[in-house]
N, C-alpha and C positions, 0 to 999 in steps of 0.2 A: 829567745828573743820575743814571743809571744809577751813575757809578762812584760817584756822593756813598753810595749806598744799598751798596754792595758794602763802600767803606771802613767805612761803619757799624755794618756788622756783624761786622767782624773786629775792630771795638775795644769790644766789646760795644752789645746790641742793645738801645733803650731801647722802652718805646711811643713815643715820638715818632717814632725811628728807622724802629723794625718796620712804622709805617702809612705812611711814604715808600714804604719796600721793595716791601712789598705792594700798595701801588696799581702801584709801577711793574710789577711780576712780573704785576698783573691787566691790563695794558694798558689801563688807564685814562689817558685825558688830564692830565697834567699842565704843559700849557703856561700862559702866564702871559700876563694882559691887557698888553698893551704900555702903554696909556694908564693905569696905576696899579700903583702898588708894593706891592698885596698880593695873594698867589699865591691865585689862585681853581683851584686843580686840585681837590679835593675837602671838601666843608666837614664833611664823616662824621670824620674825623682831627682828635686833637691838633693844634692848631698852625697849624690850616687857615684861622684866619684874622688869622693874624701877619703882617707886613710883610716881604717879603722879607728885607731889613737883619738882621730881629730872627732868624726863620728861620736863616738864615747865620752867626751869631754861636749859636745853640744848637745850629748840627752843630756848630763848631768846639768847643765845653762838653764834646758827647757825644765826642768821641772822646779825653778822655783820662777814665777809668770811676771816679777818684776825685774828680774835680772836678764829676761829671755827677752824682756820688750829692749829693754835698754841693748842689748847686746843684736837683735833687728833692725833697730833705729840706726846704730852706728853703722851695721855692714851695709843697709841700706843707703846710708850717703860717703858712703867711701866709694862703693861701686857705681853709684849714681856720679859721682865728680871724676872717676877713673874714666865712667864710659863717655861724658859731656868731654872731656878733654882728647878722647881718643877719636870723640865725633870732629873736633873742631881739628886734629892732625891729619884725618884723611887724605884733604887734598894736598898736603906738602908730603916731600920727600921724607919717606922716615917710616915706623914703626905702626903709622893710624890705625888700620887695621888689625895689628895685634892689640893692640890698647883698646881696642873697643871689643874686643873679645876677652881679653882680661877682665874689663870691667863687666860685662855680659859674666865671669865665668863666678866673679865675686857676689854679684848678686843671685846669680844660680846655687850657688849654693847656701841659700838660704830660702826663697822666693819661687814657687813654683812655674808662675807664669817668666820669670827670666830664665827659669833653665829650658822651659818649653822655647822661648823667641833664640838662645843659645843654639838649642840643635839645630832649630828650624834656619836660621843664619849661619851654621858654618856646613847646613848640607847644601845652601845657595853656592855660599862660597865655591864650596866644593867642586859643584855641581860647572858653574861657570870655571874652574880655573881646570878642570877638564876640557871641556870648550874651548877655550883660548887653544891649549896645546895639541889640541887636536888640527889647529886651522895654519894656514898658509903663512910664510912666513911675513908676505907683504900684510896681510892684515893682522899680524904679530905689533908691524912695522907703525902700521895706524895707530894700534891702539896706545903703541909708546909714545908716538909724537903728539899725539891726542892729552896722554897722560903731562908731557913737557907743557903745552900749550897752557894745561887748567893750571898749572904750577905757576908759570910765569902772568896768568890771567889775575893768580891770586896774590899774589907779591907786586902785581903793578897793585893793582887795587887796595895794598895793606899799606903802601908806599913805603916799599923796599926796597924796589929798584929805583926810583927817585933819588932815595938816599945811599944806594950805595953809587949810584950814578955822579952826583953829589962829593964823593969821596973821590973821582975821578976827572972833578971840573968839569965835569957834564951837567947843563943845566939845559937842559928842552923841558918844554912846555906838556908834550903830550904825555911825559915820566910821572906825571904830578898825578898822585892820586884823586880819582872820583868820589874816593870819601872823605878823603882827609885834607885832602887841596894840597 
């Protein structure tokens, strides 16, 4: 693997590239589970928890430096539009949070500073959804009506409830959205 890291850098060095390098130059382990096909040498890196296959077909990308920008560019705004749409699902019912970690995981693997904001966000996660379960049922209780509350705060405001109100021959006044009238 040493020479995969040496070719890589003579055909220009990408992040994905330069954290191969660099582990190998730190003499860090980079051997590979035999019993599974994805390269557990360090999970700190880009890329670190790619499939070998997938791995191997993104050095061969990086070593030619117009193919590699082009092919940056794109996973760059496919993860950048995953993660912007997973930010805008949060507050509704539904998947927001995995979608912003999808997109967090698409850009990780390519971007060093996303995979670094990736762990650093899913040990919060983590971190807090330990906390939650650890605490009282009543303030379980809060944070779900808390959770109902932003929902409904956000559907009057997008004026949704207006119009499904609307569908029910309900016409109040205070239904009408603050943004959209």
């Amino acid at each position: 693997m040493a020479g995969m890291a040496e070719e890589s850098e003579e055909s220009g060095v990408t992040d994905f590239d330069s954290s191969v390098a660099s582990s190998e130059r730190a003499g860090s382990d980079t051997s590979v589970d035999p019993n599974t096909s994805v390269n557990t040498d360090d999970d700190s890196q880009p890329g670190a928890f790619l499939p070998d296959r997938v791995r191997e077909w993104r050095e061969k990308i990086a070593q030619n430096p117009t193919i590699d920008l082009v092919y940056r560019i794109v996973v760059g705004v496919i993860g950048a539009v995953v993660l912007v749409v997973g930010i805008i699902m949060i507050p509704y019912p539904g998947p927001g949070w995995a979608v912003v970690f999808v997109g967090l995981g698409i850009l990780a693997s390519e971007f060093s500073w996303a995979h670094r904001l990736l762990l650093f966000a899913r040990d919060k996660y983590d971190k807090f959804e330990e906390w939650y379960k650890r605490q009282h049922w009543s303030v379980q209780a809060l944070f779900g009506i808390a959770c109902v509350i932003l929902v409904l705060l956000m559907l009057w405001a997008l004026g949704v409830l207006n119009a499904v109100a609307g569908w029910f021959g309900v016409h109040e006044q205070w239904l009408a959205s603050p943004l959209f009238g």
